[in-house]
Biopython code that builds the backbone (N, CA, C, O; Angstrom):
import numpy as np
from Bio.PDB.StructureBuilder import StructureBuilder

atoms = [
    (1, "UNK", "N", (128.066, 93.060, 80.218)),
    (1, "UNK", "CA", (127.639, 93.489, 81.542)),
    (1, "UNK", "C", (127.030, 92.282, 82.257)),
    (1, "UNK", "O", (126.239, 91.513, 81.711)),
    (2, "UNK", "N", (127.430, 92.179, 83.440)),
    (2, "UNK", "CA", (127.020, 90.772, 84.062)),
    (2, "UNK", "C", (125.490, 91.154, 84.813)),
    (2, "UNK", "O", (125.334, 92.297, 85.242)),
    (3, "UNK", "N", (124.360, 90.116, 84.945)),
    (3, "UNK", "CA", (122.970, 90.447, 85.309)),
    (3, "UNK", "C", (123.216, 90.912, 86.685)),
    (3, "UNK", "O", (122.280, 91.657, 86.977)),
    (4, "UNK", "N", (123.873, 90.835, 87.461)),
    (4, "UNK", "CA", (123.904, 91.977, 88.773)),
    (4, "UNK", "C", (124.209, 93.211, 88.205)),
    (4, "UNK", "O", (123.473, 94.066, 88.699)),
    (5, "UNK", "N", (124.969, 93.670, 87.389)),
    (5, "UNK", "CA", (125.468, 94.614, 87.131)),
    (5, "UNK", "C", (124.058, 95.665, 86.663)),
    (5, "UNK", "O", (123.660, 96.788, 86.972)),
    (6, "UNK", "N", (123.568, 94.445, 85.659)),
    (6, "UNK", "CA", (121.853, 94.734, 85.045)),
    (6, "UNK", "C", (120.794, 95.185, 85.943)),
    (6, "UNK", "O", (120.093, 96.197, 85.920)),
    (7, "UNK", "N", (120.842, 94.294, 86.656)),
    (7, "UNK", "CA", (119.914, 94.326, 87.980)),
    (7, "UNK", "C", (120.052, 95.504, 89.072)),
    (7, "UNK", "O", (119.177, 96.151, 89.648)),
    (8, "UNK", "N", (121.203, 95.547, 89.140)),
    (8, "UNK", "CA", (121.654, 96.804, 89.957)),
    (8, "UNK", "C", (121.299, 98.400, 88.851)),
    (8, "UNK", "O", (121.092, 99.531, 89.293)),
    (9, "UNK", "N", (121.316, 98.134, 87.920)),
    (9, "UNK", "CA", (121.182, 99.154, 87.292)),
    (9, "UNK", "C", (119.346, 99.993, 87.554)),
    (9, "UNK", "O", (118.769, 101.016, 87.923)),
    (10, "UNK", "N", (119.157, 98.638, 87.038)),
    (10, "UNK", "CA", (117.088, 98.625, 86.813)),
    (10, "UNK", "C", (116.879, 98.786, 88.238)),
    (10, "UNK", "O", (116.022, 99.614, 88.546)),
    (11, "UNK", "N", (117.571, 98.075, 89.325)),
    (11, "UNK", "CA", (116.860, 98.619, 91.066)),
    (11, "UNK", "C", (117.232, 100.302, 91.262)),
    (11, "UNK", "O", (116.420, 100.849, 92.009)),
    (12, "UNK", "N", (118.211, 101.138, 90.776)),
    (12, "UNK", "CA", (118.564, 101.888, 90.957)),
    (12, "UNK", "C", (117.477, 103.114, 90.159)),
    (12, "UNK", "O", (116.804, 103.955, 90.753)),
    (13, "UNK", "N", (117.528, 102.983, 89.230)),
    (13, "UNK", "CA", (116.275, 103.549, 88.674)),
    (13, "UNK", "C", (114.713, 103.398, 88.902)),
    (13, "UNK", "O", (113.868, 104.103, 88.350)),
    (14, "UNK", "N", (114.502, 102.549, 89.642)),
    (14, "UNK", "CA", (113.397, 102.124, 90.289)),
    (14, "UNK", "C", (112.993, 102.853, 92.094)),
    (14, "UNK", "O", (111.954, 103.129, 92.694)),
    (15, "UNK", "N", (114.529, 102.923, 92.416)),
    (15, "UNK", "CA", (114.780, 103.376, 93.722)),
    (15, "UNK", "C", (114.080, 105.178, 93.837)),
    (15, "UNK", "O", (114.061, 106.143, 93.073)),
    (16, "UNK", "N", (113.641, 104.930, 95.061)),
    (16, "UNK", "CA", (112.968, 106.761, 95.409)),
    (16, "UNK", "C", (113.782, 107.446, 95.902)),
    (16, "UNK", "O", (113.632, 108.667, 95.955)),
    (17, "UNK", "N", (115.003, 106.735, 96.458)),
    (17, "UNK", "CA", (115.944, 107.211, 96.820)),
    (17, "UNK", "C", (117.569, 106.850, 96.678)),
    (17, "UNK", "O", (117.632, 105.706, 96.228)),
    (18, "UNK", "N", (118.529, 107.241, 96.833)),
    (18, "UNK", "CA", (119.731, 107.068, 96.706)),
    (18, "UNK", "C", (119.486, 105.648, 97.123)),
    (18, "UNK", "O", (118.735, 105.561, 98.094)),
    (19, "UNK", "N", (120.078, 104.128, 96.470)),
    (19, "UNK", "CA", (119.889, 103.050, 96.952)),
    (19, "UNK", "C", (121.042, 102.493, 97.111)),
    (19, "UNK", "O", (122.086, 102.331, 96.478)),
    (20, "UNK", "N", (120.219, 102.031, 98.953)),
    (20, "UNK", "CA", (121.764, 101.574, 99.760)),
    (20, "UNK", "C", (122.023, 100.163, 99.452)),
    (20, "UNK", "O", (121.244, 99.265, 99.131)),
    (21, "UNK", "N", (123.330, 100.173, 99.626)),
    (21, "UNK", "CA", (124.173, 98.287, 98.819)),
    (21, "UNK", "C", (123.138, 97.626, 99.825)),
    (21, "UNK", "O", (122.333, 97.000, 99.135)),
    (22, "UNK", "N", (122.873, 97.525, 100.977)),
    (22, "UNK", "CA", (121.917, 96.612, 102.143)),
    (22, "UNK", "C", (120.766, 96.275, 101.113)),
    (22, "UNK", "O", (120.527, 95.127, 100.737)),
    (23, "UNK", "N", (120.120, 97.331, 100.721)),
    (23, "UNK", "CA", (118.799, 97.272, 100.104)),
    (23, "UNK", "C", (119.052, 96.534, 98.846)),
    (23, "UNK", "O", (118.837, 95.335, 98.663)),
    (24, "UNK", "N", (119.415, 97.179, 98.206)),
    (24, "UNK", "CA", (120.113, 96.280, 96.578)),
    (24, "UNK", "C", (120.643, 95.143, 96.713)),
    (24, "UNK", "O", (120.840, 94.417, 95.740)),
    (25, "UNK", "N", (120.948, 94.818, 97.890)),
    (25, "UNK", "CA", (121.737, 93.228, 98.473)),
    (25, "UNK", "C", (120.351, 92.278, 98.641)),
    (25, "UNK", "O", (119.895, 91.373, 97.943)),
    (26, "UNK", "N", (119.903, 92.898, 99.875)),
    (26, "UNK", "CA", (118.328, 91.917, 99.894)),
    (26, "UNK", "C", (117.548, 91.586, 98.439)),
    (26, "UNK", "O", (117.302, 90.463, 98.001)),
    (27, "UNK", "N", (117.306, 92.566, 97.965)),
    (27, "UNK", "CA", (116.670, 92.751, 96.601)),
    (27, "UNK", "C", (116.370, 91.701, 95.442)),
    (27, "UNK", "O", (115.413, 91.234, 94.824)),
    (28, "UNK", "N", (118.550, 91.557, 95.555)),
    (28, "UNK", "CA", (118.596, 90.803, 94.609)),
    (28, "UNK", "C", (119.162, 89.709, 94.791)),
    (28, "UNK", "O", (119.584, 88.962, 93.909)),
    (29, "UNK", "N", (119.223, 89.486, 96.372)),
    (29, "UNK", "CA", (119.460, 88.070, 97.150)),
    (29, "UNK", "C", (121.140, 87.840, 97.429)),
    (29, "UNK", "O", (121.905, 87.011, 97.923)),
    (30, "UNK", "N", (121.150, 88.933, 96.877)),
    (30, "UNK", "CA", (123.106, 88.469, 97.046)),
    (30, "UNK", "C", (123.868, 89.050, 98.027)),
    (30, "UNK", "O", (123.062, 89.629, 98.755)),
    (31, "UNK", "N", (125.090, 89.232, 98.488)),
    (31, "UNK", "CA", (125.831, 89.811, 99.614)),
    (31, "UNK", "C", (125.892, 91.370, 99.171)),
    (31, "UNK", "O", (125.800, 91.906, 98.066)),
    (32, "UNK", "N", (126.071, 91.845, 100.389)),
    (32, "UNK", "CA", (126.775, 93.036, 100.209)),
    (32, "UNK", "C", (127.838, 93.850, 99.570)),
    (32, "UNK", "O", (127.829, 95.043, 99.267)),
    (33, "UNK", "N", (128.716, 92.983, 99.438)),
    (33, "UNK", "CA", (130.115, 92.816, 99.038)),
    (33, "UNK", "C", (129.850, 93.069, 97.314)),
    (33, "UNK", "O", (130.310, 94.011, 96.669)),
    (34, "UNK", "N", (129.189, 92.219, 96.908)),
    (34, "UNK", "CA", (129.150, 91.459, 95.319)),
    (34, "UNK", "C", (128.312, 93.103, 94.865)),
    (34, "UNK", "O", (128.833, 93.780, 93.978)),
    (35, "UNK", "N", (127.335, 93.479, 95.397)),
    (35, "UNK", "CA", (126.705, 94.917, 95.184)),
    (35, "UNK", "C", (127.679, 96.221, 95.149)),
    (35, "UNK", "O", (127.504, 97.225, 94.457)),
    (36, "UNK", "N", (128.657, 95.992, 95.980)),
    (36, "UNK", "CA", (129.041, 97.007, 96.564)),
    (36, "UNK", "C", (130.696, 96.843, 95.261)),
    (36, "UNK", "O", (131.190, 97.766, 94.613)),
    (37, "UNK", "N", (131.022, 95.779, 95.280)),
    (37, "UNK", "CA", (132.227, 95.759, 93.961)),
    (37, "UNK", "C", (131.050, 95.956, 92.439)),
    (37, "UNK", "O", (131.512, 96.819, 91.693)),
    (38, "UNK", "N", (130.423, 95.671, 92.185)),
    (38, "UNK", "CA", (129.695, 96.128, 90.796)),
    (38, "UNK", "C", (129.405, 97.343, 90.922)),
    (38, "UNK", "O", (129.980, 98.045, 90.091)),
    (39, "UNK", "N", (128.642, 97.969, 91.734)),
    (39, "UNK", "CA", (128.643, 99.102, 92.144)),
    (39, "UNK", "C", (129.896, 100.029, 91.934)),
    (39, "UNK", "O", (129.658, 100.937, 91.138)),
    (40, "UNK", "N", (131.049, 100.028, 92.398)),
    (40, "UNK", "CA", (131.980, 100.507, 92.287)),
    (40, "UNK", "C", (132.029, 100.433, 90.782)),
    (40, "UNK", "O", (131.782, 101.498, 90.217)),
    (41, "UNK", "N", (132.300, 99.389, 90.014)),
    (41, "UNK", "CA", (132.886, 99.556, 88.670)),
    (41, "UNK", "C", (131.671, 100.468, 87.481)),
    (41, "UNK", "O", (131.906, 100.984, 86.388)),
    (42, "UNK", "N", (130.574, 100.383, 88.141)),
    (42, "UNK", "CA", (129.210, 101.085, 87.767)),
    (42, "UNK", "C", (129.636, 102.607, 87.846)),
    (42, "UNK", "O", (129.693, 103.438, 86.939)),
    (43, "UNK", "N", (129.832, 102.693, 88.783)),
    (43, "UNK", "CA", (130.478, 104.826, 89.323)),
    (43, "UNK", "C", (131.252, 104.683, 88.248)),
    (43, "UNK", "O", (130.883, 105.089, 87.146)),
    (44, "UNK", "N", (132.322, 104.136, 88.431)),
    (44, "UNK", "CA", (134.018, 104.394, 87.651)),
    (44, "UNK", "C", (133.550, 104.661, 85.677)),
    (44, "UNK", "O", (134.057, 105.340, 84.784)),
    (45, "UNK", "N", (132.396, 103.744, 85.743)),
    (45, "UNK", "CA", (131.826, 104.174, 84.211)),
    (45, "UNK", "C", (131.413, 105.024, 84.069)),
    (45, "UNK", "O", (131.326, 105.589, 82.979)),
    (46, "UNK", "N", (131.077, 105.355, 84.933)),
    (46, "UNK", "CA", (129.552, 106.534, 85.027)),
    (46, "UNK", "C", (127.909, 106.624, 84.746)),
    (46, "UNK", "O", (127.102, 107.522, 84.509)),
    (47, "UNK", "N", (127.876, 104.822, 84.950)),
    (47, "UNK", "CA", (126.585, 104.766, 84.456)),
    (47, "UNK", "C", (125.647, 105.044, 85.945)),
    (47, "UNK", "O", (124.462, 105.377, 85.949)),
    (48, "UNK", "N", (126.414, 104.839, 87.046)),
    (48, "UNK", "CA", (125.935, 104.759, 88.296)),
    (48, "UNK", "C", (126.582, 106.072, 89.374)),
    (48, "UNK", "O", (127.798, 106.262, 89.379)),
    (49, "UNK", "N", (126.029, 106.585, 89.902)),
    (49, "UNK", "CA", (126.848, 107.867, 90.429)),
    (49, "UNK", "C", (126.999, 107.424, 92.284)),
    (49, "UNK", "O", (126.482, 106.348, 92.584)),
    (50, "UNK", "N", (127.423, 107.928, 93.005)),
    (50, "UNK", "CA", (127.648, 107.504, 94.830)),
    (50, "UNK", "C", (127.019, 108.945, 95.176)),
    (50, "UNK", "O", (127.569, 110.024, 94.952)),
    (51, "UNK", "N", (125.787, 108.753, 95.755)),
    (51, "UNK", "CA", (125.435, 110.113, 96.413)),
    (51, "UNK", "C", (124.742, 109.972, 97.410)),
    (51, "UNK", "O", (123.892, 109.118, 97.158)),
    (52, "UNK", "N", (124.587, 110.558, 98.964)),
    (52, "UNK", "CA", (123.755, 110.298, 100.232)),
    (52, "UNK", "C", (123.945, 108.882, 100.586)),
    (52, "UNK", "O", (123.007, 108.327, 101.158)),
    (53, "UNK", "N", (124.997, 108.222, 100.340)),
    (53, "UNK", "CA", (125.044, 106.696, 100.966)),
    (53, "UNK", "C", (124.470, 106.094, 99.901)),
    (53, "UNK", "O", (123.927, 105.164, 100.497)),
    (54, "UNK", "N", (124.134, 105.908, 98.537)),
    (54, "UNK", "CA", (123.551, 105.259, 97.785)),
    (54, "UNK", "C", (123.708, 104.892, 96.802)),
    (54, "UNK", "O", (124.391, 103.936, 97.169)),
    (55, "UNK", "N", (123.681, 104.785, 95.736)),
    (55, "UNK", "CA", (124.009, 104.674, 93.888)),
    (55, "UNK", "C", (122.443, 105.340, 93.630)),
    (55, "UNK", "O", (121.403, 105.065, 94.227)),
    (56, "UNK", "N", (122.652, 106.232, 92.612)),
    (56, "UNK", "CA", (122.170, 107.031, 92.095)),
    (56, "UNK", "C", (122.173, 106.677, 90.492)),
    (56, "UNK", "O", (123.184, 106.131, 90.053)),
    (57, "UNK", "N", (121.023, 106.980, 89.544)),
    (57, "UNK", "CA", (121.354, 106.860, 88.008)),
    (57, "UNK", "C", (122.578, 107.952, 87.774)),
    (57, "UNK", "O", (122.462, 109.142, 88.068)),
    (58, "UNK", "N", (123.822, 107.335, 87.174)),
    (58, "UNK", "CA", (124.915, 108.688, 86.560)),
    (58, "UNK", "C", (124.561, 108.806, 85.076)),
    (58, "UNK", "O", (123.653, 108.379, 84.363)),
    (59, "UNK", "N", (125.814, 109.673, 84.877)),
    (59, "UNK", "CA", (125.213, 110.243, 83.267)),
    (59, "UNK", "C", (125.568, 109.775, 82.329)),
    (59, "UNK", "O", (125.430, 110.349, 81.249)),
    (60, "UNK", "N", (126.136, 108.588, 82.446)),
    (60, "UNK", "CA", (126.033, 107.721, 81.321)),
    (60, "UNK", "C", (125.427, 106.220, 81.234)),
    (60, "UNK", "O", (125.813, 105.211, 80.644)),
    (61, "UNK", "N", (124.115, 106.547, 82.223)),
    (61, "UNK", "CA", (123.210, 105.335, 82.122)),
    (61, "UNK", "C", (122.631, 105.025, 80.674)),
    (61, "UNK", "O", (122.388, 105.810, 79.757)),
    (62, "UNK", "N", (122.525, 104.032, 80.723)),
    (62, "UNK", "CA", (121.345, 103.970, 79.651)),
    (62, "UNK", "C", (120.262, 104.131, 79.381)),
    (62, "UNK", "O", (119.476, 103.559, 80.136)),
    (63, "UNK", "N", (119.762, 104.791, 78.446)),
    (63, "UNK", "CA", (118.044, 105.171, 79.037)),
    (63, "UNK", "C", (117.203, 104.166, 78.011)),
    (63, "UNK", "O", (116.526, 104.851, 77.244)),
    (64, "UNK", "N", (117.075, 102.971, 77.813)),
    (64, "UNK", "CA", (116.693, 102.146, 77.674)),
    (64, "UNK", "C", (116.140, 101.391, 78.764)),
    (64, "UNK", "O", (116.760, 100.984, 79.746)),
    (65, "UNK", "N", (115.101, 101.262, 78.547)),
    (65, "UNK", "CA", (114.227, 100.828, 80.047)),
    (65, "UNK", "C", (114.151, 99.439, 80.419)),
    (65, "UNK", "O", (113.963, 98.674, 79.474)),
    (66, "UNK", "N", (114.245, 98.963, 81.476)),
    (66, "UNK", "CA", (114.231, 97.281, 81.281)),
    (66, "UNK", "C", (113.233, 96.699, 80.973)),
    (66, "UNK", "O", (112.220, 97.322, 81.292)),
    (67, "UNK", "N", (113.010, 95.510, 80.353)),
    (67, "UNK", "CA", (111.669, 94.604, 80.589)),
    (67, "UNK", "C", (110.699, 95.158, 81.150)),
    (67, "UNK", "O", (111.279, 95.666, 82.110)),
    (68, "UNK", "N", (109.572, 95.452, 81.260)),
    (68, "UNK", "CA", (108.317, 95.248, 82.101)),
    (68, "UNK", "C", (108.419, 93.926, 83.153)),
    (68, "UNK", "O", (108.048, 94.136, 84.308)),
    (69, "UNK", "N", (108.760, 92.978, 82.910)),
    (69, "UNK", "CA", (108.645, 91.767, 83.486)),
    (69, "UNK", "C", (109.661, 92.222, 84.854)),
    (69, "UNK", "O", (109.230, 92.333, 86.002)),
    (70, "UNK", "N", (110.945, 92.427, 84.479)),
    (70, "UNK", "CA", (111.883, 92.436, 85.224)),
    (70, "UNK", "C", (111.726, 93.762, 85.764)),
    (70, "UNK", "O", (112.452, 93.742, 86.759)),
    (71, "UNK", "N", (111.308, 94.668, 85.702)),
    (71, "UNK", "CA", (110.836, 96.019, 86.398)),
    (71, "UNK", "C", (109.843, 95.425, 87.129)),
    (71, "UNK", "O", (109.897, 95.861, 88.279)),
    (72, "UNK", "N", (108.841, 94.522, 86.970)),
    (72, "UNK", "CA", (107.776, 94.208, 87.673)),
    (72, "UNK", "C", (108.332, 93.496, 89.209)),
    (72, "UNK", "O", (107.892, 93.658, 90.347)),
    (73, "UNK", "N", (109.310, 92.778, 88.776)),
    (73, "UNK", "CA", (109.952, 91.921, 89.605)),
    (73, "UNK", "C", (110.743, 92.903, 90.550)),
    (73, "UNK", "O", (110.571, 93.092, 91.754)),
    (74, "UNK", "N", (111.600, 93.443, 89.743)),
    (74, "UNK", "CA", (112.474, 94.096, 90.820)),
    (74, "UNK", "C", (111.896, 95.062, 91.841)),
    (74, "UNK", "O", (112.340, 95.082, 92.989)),
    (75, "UNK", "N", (110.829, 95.933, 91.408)),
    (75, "UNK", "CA", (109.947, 96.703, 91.830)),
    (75, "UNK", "C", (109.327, 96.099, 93.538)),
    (75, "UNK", "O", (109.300, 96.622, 94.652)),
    (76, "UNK", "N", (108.888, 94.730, 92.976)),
    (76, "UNK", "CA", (108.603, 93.746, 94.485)),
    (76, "UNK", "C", (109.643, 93.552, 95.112)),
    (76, "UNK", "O", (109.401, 93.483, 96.317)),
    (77, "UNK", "N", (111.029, 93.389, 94.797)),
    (77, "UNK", "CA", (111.973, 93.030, 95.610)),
    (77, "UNK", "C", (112.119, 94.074, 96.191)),
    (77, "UNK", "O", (112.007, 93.879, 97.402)),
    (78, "UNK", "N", (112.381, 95.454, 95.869)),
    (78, "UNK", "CA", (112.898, 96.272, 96.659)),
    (78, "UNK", "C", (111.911, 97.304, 97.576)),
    (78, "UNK", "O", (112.363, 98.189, 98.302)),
    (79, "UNK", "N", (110.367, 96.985, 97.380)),
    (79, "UNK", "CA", (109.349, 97.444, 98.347)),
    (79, "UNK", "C", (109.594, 96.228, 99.227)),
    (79, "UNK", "O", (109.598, 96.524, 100.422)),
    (80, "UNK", "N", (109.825, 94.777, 98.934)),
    (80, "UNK", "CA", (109.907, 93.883, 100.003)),
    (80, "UNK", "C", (111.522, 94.284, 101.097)),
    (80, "UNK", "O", (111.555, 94.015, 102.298)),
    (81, "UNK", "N", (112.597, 94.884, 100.411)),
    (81, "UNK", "CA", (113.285, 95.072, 101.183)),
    (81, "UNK", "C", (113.559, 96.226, 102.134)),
    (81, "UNK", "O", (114.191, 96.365, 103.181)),
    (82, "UNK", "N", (112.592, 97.241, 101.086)),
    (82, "UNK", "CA", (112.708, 98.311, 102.078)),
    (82, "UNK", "C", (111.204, 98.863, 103.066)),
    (82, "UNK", "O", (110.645, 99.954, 103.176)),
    (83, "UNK", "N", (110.991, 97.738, 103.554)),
    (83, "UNK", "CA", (109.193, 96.849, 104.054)),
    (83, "UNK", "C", (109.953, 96.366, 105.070)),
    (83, "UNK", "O", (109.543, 96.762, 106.161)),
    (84, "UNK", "N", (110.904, 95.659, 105.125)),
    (84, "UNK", "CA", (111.335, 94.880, 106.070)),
    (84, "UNK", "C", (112.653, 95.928, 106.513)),
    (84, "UNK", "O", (113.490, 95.032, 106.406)),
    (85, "UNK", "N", (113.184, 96.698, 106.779)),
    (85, "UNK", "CA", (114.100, 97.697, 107.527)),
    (85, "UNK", "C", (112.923, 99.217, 107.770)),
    (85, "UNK", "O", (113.333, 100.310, 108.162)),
    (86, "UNK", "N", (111.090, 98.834, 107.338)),
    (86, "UNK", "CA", (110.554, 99.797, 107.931)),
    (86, "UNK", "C", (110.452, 100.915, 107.331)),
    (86, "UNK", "O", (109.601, 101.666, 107.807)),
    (87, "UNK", "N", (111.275, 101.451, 106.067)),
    (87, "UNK", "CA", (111.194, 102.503, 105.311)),
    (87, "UNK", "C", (110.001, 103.062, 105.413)),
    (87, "UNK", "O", (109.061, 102.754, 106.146)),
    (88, "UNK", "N", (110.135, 104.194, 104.359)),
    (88, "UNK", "CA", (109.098, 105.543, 103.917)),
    (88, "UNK", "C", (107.911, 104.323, 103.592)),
    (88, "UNK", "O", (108.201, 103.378, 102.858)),
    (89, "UNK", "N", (106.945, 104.415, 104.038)),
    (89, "UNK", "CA", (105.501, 103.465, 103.836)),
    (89, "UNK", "C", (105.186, 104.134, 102.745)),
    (89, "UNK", "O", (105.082, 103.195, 101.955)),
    (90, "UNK", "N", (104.910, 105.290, 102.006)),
    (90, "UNK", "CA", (104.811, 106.221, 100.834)),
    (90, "UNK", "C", (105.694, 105.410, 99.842)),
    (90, "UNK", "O", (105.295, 104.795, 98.853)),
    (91, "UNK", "N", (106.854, 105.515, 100.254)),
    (91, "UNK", "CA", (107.635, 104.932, 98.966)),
    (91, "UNK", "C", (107.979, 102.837, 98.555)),
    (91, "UNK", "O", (108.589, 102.221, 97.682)),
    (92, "UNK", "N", (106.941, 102.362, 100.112)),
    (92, "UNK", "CA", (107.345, 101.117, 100.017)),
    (92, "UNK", "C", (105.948, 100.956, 99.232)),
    (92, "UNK", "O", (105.971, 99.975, 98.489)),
    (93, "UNK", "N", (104.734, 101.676, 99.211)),
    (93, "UNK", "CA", (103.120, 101.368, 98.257)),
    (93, "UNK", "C", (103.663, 101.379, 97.005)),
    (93, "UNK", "O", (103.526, 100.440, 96.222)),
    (94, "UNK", "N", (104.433, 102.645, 96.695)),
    (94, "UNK", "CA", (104.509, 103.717, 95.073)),
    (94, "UNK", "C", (105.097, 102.128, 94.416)),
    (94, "UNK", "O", (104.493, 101.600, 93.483)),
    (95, "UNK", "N", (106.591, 101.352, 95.172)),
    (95, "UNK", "CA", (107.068, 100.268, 94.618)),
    (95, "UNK", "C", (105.977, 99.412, 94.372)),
    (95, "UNK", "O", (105.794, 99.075, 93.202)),
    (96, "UNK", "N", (105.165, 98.967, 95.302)),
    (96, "UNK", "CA", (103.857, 97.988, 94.728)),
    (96, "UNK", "C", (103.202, 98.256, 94.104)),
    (96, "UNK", "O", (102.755, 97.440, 93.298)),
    (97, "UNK", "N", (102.775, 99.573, 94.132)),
    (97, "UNK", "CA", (101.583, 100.075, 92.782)),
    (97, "UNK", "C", (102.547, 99.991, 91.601)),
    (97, "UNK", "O", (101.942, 99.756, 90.555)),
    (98, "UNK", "N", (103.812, 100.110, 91.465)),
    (98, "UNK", "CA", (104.619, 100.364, 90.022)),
    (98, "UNK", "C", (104.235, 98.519, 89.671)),
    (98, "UNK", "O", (103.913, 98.249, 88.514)),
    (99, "UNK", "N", (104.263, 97.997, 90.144)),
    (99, "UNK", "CA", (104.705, 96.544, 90.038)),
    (99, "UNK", "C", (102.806, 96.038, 89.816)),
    (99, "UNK", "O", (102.482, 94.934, 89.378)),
    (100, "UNK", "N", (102.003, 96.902, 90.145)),
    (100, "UNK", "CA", (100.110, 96.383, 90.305)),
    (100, "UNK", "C", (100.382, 95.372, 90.949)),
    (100, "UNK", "O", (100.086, 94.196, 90.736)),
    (101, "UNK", "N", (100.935, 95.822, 91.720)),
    (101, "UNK", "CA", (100.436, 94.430, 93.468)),
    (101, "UNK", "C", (99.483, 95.636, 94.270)),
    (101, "UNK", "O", (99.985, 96.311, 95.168)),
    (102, "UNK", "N", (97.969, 95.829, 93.808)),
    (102, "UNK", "CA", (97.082, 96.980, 94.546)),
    (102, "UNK", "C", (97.325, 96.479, 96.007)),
    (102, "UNK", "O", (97.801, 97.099, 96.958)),
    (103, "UNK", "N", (96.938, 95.380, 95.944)),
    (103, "UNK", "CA", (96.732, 94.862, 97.825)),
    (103, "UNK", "C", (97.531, 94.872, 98.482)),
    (103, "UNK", "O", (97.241, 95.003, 99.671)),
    (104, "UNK", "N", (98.700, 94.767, 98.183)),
    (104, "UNK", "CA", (99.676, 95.506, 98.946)),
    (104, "UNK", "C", (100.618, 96.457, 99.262)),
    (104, "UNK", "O", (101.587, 96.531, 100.016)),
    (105, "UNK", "N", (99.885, 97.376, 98.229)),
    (105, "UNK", "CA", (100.178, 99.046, 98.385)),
    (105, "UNK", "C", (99.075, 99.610, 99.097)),
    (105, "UNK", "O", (99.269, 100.660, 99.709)),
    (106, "UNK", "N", (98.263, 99.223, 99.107)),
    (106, "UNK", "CA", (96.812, 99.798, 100.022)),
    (106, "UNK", "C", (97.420, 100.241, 100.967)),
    (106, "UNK", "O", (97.309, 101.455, 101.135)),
    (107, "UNK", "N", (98.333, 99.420, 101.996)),
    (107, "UNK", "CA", (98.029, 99.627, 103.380)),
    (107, "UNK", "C", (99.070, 100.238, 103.667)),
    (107, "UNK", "O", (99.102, 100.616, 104.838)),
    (108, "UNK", "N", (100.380, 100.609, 102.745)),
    (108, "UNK", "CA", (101.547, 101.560, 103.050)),
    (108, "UNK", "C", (101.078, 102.638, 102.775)),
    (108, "UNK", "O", (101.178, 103.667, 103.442)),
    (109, "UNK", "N", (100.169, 102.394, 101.112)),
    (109, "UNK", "CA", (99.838, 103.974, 100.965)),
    (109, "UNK", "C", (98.890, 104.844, 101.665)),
    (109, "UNK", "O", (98.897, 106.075, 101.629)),
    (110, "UNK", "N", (97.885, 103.920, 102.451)),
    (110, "UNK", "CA", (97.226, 104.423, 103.724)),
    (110, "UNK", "C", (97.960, 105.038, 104.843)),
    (110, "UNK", "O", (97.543, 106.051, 105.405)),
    (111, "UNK", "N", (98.705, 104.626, 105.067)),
    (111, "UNK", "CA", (99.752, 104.552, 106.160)),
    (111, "UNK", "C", (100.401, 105.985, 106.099)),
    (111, "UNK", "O", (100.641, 106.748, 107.035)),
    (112, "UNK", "N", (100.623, 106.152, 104.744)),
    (112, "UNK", "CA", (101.608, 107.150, 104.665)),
    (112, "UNK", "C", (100.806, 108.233, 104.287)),
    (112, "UNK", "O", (101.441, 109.286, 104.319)),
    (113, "UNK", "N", (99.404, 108.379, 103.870)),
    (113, "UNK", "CA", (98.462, 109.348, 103.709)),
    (113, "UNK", "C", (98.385, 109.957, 104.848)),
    (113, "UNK", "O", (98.632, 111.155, 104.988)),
    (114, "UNK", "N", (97.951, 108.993, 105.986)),
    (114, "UNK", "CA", (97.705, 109.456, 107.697)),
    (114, "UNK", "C", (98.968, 109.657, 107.991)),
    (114, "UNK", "O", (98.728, 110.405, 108.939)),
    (115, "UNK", "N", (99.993, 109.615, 107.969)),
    (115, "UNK", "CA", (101.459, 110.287, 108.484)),
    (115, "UNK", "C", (101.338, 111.314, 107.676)),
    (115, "UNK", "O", (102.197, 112.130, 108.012)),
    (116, "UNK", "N", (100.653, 111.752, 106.683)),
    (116, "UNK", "CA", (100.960, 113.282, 106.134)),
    (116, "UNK", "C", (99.737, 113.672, 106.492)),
    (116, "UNK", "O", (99.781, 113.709, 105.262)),
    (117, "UNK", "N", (98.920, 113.930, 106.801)),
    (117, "UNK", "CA", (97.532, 114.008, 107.438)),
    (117, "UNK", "C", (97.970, 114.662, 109.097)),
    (117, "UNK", "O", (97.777, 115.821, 109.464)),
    (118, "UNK", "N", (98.578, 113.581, 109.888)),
    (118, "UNK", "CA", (98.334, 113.836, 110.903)),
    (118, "UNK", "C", (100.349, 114.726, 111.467)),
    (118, "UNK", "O", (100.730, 115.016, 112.601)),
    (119, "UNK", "N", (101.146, 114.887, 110.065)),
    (119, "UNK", "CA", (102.569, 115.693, 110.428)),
    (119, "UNK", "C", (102.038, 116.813, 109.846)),
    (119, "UNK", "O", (102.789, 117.715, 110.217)),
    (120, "UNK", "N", (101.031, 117.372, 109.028)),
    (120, "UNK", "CA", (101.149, 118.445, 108.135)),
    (120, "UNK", "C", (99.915, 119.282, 109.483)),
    (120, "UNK", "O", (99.522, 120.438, 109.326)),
]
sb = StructureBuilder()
sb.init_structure("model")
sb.init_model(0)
sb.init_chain("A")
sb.init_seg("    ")
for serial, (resi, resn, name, xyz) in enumerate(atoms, 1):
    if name == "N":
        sb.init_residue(resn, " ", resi, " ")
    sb.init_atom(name, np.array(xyz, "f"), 0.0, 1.0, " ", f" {name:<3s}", serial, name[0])
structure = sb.get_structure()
């Protein structure tokens, strides 16, 4: 399995939501394209499923968990990417607190306390 393939796997399981090739592209610094062909051969296994615009864990992931290190890492990449297109502030903290970057989950997870505070 090639380390995008890896990487794409561990962002996907990390993801709060169906994760889009854009996001998984920034993430892990590479094109769209290169996400979006691993991706494909990921479904066709079934370790990766296509659902709501995204890759999803399928049912023949592995449930072997990655590194700590590299969960730590990827965890920052993809609150940094989905930080910068503005996402769920709730789900861009949860990525920094998974990763113990406190200081910069503070202020999404504030953020997103008072958006449920002031929608509910």
């Amino acid at each position: 399995m090639t380390d995008i393939a890896t990487d794409l796997i561990a962002l996907t399981r990390l993801a709060p939501e169906p994760l889009r090739s854009e996001d998984a592209a920034a993430a892990l610094g590479t094109d769209v394209l290169a996400v979006e062909v691993t991706g494909e051969a990921l479904v066709a296994d079934g370790v990766l499923a296509f659902e709501d615009g995204g890759f999803v864990v399928g049912p023949r992931a592995q449930t072997a968990p990655a590194s700590p290190i590299r969960e730590t890492t990827w965890a920052v990449a993809l609150a940094e990417a989905l930080e910068a297109r503005h996402a769920d502030p709730g789900e861009v903290g949860l990525l920094y607190a998974r990763a113990a970057r406190w200081e910069r989950a503070r202020d999404p997870l504030a953020e997103a306390a008072l958006q449920t505070t002031t929608d509910g």
